[in-house]
C-alpha positions as CSV (number, residue, x, y, z in Angstrom):
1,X,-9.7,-10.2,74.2
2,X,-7.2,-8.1,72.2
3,X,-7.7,-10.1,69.2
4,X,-11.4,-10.5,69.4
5,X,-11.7,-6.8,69.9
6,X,-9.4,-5.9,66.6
7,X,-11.8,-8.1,64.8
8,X,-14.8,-6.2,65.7
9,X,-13.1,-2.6,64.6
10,X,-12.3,-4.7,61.0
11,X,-15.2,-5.8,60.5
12,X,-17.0,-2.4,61.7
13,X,-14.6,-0.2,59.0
14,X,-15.6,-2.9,56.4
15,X,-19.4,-2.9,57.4
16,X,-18.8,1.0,57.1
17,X,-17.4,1.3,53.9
18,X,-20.1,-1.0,52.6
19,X,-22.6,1.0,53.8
20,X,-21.0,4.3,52.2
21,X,-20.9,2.4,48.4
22,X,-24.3,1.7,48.8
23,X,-25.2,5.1,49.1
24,X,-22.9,6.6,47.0
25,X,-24.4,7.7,43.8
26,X,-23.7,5.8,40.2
27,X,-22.3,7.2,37.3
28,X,-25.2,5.8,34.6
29,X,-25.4,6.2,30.9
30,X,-29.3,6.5,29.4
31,X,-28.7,4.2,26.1
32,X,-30.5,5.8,23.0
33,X,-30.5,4.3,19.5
34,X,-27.2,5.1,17.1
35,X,-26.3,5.0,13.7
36,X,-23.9,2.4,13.2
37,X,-21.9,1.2,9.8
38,X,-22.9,-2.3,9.0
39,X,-19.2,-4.1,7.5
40,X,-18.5,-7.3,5.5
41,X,-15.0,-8.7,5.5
42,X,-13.7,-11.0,2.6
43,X,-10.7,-12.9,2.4
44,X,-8.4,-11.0,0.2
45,X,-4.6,-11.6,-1.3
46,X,-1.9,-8.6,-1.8
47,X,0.1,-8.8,-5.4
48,X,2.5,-6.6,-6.4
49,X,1.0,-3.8,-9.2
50,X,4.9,-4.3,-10.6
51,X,6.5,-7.2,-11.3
52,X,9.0,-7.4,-14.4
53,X,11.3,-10.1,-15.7
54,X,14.4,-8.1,-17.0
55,X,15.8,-9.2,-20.4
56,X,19.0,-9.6,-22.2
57,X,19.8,-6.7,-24.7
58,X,23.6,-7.8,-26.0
59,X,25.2,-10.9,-25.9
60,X,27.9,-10.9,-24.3
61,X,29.9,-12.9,-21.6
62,X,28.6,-11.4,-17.7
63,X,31.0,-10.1,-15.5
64,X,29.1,-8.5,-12.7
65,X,25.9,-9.2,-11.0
66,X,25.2,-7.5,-8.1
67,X,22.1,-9.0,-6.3
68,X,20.8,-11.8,-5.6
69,X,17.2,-13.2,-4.9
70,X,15.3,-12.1,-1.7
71,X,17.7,-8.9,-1.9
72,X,16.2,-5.6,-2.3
73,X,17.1,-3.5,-5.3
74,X,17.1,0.4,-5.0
75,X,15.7,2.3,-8.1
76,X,17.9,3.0,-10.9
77,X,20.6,0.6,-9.1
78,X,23.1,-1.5,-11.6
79,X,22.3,-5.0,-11.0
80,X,24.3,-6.6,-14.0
81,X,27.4,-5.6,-16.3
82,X,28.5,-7.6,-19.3
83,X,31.7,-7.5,-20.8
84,X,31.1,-3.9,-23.0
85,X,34.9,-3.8,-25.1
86,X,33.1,-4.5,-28.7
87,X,31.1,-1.4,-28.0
88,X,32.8,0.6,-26.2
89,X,35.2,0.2,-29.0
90,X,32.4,0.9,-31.7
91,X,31.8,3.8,-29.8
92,X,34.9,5.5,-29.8
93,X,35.2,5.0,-33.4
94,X,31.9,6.7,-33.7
95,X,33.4,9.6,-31.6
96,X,36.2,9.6,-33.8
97,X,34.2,9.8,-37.0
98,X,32.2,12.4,-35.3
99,X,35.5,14.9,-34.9
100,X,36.6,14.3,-38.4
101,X,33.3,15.4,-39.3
102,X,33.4,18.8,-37.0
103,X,36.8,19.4,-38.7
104,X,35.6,19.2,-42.8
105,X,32.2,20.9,-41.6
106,X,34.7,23.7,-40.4
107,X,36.5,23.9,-43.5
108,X,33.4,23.7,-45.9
109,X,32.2,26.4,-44.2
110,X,35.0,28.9,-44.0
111,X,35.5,28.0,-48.0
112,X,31.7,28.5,-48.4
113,X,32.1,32.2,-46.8
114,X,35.7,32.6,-49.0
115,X,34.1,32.0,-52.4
116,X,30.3,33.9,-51.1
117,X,32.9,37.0,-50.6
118,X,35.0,36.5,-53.9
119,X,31.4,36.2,-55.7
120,X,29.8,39.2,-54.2
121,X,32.9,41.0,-56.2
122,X,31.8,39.5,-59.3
123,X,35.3,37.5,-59.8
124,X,33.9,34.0,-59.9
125,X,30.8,32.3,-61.6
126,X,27.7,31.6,-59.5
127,X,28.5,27.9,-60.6
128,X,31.4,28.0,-58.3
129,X,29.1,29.7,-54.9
130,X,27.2,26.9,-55.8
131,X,29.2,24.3,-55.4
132,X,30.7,25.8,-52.2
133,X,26.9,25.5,-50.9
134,X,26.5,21.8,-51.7
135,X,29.7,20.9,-50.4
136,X,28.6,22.5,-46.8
137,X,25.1,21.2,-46.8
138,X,26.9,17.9,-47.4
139,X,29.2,18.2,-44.4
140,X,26.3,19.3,-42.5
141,X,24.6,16.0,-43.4
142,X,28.1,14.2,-42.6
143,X,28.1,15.6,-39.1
144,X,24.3,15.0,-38.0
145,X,25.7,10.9,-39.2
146,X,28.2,10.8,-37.7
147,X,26.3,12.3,-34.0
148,X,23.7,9.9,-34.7
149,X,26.2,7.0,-35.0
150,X,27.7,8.2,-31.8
151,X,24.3,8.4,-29.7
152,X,23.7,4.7,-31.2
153,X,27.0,3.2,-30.0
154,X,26.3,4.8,-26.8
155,X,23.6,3.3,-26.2
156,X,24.8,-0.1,-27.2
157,X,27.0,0.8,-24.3
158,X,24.4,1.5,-22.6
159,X,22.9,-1.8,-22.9
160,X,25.5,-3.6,-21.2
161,X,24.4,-2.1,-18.0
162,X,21.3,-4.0,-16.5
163,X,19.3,-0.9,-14.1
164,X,16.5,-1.4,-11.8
165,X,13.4,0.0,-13.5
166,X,12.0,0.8,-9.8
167,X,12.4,-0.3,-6.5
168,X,11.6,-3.6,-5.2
169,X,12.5,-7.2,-4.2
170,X,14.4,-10.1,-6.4
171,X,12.0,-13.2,-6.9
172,X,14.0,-15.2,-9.2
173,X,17.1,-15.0,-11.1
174,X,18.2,-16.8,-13.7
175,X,22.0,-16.4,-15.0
176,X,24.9,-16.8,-13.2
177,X,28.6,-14.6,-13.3
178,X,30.3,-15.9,-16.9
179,X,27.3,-17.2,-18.8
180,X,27.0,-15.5,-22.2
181,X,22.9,-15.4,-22.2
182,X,21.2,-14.9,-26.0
183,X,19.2,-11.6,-26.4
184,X,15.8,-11.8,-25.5
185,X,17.0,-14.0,-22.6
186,X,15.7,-14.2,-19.4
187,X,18.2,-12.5,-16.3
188,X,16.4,-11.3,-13.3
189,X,12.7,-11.0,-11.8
190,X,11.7,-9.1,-9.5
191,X,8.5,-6.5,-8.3
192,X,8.1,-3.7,-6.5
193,X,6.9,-3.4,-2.5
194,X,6.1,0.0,-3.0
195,X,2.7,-0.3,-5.1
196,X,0.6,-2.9,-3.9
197,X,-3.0,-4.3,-4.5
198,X,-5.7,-6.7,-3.4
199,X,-7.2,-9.1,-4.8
200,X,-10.6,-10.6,-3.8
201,X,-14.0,-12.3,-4.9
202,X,-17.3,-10.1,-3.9
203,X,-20.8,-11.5,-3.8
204,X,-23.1,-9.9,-6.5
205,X,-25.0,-8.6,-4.2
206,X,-22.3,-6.2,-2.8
207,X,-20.5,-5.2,-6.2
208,X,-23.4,-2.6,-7.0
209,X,-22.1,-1.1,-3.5
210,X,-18.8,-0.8,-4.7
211,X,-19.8,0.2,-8.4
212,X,-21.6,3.7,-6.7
213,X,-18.6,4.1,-4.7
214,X,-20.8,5.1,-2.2
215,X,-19.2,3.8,1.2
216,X,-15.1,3.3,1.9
217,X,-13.5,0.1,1.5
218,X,-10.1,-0.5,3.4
219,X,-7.5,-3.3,4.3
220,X,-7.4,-4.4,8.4
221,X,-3.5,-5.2,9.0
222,X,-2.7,-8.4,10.0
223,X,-2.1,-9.4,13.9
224,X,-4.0,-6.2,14.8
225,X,-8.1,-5.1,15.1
226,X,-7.3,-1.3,15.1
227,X,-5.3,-0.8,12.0
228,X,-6.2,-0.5,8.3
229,X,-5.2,0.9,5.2
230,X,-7.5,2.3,2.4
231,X,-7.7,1.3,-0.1
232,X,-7.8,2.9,-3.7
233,X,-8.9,2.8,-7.4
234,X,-11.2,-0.1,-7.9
235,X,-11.3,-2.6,-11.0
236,X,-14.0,-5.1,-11.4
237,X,-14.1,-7.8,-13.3
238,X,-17.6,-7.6,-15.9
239,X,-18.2,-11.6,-15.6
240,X,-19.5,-13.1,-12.5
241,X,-17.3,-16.4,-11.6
242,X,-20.4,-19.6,-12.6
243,X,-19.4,-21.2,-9.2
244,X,-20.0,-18.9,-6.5
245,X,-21.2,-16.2,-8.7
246,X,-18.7,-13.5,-7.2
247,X,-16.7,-11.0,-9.2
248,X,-13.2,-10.5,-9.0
249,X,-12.2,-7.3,-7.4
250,X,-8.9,-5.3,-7.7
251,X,-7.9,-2.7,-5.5
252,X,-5.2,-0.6,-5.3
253,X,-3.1,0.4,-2.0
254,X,-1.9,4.1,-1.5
255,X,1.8,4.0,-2.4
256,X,4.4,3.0,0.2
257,X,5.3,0.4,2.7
258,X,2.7,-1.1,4.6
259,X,4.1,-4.0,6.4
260,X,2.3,-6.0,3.7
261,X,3.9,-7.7,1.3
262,X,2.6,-10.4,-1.8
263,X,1.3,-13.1,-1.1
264,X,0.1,-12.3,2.1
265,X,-3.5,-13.1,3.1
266,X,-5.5,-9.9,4.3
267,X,-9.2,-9.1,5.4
268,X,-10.9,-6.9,2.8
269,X,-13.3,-5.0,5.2
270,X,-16.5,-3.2,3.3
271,X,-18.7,-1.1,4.6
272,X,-22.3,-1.8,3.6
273,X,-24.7,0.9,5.1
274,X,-25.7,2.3,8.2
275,X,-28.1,0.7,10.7
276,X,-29.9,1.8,14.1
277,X,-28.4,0.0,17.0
278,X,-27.9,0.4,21.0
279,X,-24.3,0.2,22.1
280,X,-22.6,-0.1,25.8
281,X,-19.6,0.6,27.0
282,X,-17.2,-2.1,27.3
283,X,-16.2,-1.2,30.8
284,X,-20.4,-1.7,31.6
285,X,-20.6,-5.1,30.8
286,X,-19.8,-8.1,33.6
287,X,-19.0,-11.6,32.5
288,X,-19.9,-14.6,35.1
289,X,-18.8,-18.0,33.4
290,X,-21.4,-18.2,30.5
291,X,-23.8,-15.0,31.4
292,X,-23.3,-11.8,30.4
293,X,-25.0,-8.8,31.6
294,X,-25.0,-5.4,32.6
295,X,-26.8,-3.8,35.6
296,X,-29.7,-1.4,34.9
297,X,-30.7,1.5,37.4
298,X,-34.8,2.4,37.5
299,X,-35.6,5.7,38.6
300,X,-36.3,5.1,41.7
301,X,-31.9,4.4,41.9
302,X,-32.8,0.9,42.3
303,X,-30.2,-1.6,40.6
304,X,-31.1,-4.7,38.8
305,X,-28.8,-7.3,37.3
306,X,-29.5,-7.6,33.4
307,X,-28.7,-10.5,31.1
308,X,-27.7,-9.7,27.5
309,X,-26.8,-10.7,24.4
310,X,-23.9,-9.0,23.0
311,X,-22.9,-8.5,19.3
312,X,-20.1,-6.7,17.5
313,X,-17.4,-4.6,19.3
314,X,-16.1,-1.5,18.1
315,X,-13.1,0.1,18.3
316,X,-14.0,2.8,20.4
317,X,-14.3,0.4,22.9
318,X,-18.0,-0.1,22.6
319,X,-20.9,-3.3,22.2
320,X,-23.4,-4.3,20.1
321,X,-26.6,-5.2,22.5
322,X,-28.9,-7.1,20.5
323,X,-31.2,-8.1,23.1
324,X,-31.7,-7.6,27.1
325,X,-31.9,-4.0,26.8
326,X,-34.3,-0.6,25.6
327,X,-33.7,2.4,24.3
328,X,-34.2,4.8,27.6
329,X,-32.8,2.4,30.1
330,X,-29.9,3.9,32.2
331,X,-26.8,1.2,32.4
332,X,-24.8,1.6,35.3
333,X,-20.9,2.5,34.0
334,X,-19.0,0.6,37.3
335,X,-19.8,-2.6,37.7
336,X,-18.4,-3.2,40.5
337,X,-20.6,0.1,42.7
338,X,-23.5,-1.3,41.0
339,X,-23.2,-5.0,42.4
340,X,-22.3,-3.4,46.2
341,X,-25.3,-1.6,45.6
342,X,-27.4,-4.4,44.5
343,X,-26.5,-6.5,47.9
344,X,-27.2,-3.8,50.0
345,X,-30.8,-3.1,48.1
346,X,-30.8,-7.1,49.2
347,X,-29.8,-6.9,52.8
348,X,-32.4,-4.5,53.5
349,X,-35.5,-6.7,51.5
């Protein structure tokens, strides 16, 4: 009798509480038409706007190099040394030269301002003044030489260090530590992660879209719905490929890392004009093996389950309904109230 007693009082509180979300209002949403942006995505690639294949300027026997492919190369960073003793040698004997010149343009001038004293007296012949002239217009000349022989050795010097034109990645290099390479020679290639691009094929029938610049264009990350980068200046190609009859489209990525990187395939996602459309909230919608739905409240507060056919989600958590549903109809926002309501609008029928 105990038991049969504590199963009456379960079942009473249950019958209760059912009885309570039956009666308890629902939170309802009146669906209306919105605008929505209609979007295309096409398959796009990133490249690298920089990519270089560093040269040989001397040659010379290499004695340093520094990095190695897959390794990443700060600007301005030394990534090779040859062996620099023929210029740095050529450079101090410019440096050299360049003194002696200092000295005789010091001496030309102090015996240019001796004999422009001794003429101003009238004791030499303006022969003589001019001759003092020449000779310090001449030692002038000497010590412009002999500066521009210095800055010429120096950067002959110069060119036995190999920089890093900008930052970026090592794709390929192609010397090793004590080859002497030829000028002209290939040493190391590499591009830059900081200025990126994609590249993709349009439709004609989108390009005109993208010609007005009339609505955004931007990169969806990969492994993720949510995230995107926009993109930049576009360049497209005048000639229509004969195949498909796309254009080629270039554009460029903000500057910066991305978490994209060449190669790398990416959705190019377009926006292609607005359209009217009635959207749900996610958290409306109920999913029983194959049939969606939603369920609709009349104005009389009755409930009725609704099949639908869903379209696009967005990322404010909303659906695309493109059939089941009118504009004016009020969509009940819990599910879950809605279907307790439901059986108890079916328990009294």
């Amino acid at each position: 009798m105990p038991d049969t007693r504590r199963l009456l009082a379960v079942c009473t509180l249950f019958m209760s509480g059912f009885a309570f979300a039956a009666n308890e209002a629902l939170e309802t949403m009146t669906l209306a038409y919105e605008d929505v942006v209609s979007q295309r995505a096409f398959d796009g690639r990133i490249e690298a706007l920089h990519k270089a294949t560093i040269t040989a300027e001397v040659s010379d026997r290499i004695v340093e190099l520094n990095y190695d492919v897959d390794d990443y190369v700060p600007k301005d960073a030394v990534i090779l040394r040859f062996r620099d003793t023929r210029q740095r040698a050529q450079l101090e004997q410019a440096e050299a030269a360049l003194r002696a010149a200092e000295v005789a343009l010091t001496d030309a001038r102090k015996e240019f301002e001796r004999i422009r004293d001794i003429y101003a007296k009238k004791l030499v012949a303006k022969a003589v003044l001019d001759k003092a002239t020449a000779a310090l217009n001449a030692a002038r000349a000497r010590k412009e030489q002999a500066g521009a022989r210095v800055r010429e050795a120096a950067d002959q010097l110069e060119q036995t260090i190999l920089r890093a034109p900008y930052s970026g990645i090592v794709t390929e290099r192609h010397v090793e530590v004590g080859e002497t390479p030829s000028i002209g020679q290939k040493i190391i290639t590499g591009l830059s992660l900081d200025q990126l691009r994609v590249v993709t094929h349009v439709p004609q029938q989108f390009v005109g879209i993208l010609r007005d610049d009339c609505c955004p264009a931007r990169i969806r990350l990969p492994g993720s719905d949510n995230r995107f980068v926009q993109t930049g200046e576009f360049t497209i190609s005048p000639l229509a490929t004969a195949s498909s009859h796309s254009f080629r489209i270039r554009a460029e990525l903000a500057e910066g890392q991305h978490g994209l990187y060449p190669g790398m395939f990416v959705k190019l996602i377009l926006d292609t004009g607005t359209h009217k459309r009635l959207l749900v909230p996610e958290q409306a919608i109920v999913h029983r093996s194959e049939v969606t739905g939603v369920y609709v409240v009349n104005g009389q507060g009755e409930v009725h389950f609704r099949h639908i056919r869903a379209g696009r989600q967005y990322h404010d958590k909303r659906v695309e309904v493109h059939a089941g549903l009118e504009a004016g109809e009020q969509v009940a926002l819990d599910p879950l109230a809605a279907g307790i309501r439901l059986k108890g609008q079916t328990s009294h029928e």
